[in-house]
C-alpha positions in Angstrom: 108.1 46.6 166.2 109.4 44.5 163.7 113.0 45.1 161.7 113.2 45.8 158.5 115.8 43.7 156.9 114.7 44.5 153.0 117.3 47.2 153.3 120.7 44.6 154.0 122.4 43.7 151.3 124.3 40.3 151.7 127.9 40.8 151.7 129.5 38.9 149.3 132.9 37.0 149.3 135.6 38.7 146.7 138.2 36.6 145.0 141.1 37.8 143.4 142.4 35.7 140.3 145.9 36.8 139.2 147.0 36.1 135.8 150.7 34.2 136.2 152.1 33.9 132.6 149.6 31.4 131.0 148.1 30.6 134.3 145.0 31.9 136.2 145.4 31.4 139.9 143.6 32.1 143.2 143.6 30.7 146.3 140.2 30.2 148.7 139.0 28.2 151.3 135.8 26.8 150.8 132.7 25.8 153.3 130.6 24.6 150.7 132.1 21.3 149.9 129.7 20.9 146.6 131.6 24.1 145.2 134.9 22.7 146.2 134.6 19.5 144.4 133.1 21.2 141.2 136.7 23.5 141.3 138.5 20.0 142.5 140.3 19.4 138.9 141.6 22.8 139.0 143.0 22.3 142.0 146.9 22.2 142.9 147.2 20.1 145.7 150.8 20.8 146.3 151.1 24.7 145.6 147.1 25.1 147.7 145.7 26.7 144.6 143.6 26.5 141.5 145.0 27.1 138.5 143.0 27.8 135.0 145.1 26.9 131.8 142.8 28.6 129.4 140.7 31.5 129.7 137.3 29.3 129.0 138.0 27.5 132.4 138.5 30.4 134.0 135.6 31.8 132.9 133.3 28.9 133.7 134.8 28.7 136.9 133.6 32.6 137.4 130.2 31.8 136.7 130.2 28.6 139.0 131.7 31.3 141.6 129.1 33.5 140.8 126.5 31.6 141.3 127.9 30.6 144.8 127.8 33.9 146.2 131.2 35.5 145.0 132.5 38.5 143.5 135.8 38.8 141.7 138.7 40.9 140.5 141.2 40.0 137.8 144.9 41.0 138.2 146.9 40.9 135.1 149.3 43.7 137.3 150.7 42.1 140.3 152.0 45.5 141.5 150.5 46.2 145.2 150.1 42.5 145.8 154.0 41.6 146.6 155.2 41.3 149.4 159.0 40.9 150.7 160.6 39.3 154.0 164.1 38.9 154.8 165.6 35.1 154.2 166.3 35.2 157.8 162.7 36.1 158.5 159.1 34.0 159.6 157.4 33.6 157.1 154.6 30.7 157.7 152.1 33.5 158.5 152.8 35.2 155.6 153.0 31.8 153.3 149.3 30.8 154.3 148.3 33.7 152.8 149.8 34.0 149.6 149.5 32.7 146.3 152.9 32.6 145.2 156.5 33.0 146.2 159.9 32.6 145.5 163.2 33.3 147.3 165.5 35.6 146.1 169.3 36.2 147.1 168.4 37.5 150.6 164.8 37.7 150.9 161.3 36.0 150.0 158.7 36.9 147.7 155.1 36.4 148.3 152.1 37.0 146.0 149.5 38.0 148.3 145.5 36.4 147.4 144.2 39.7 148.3 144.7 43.3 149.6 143.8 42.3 152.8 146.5 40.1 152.7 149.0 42.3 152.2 148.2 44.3 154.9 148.4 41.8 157.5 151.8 41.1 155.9 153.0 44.5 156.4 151.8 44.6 159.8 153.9 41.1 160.4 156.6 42.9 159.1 156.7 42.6 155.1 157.5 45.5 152.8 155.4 45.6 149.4 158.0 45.6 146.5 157.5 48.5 144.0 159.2 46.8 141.5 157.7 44.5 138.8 157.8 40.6 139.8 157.4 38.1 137.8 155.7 34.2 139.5 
């Protein structure tokens, strides 16, 4: 007997864009190539992430995205998406991942792309900082 696959509903890709000052970031690996270079002049080369310096960009990007088989979340809040390491700690793991950082007096600070980010960050030894951070 044949299986009924009208039932499955594709799961789609989720990307989270976070809203740095005037910026709109994320940070994504793409497959599809074609979608890549349609998002290549947002692209920052040296920071691995694209960046949106008006909210019409963004927005076009979310329908190019859309289209392509993602879903999305904005973050304007960045609270539950930081993540802290001791200056003394590894961090590479935890860099891949983010979006962001910056060091502070005696630790790192890492904007996570995603909640499942930040708890493979915990789990490598990262606290999330309560407090309000600004990128």
């Amino acid at each position: 007997m044949p299986v009924n696959t009208f039932d499955v509903i594709e799961r789609r890709k989720r990307i989270t864009f976070f809203k740095l000052g005037k910026l709109w970031v994320f940070k994504q690996f793409f497959d599809n190539r074609e979608l890549f270079n349609a998002l290549l002049d947002y692209y920052n080369k040296d920071l691995y992430r694209f960046e949106f310096k008006s909210t019409g960009a963004r927005n076009n990007a979310l329908k190019l995205l859309e289209k392509n088989g993602f879903d999305y979340d904005l973050v304007e809040d960045l609270k539950g998406y930081v993540v802290q390491l001791p200056k003394n700690a590894k961090y590479a793991q935890v860099l891949k991942n983010s979006v962001a950082f910056k060091e502070a007096a005696n630790e790192r600070l890492f904007l996570m792309k995603d909640l499942a980010a930040v708890e493979e960050a915990v789990v490598l030894g990262a606290k999330i900082v309560e407090a309000e951070v600004t990128f």
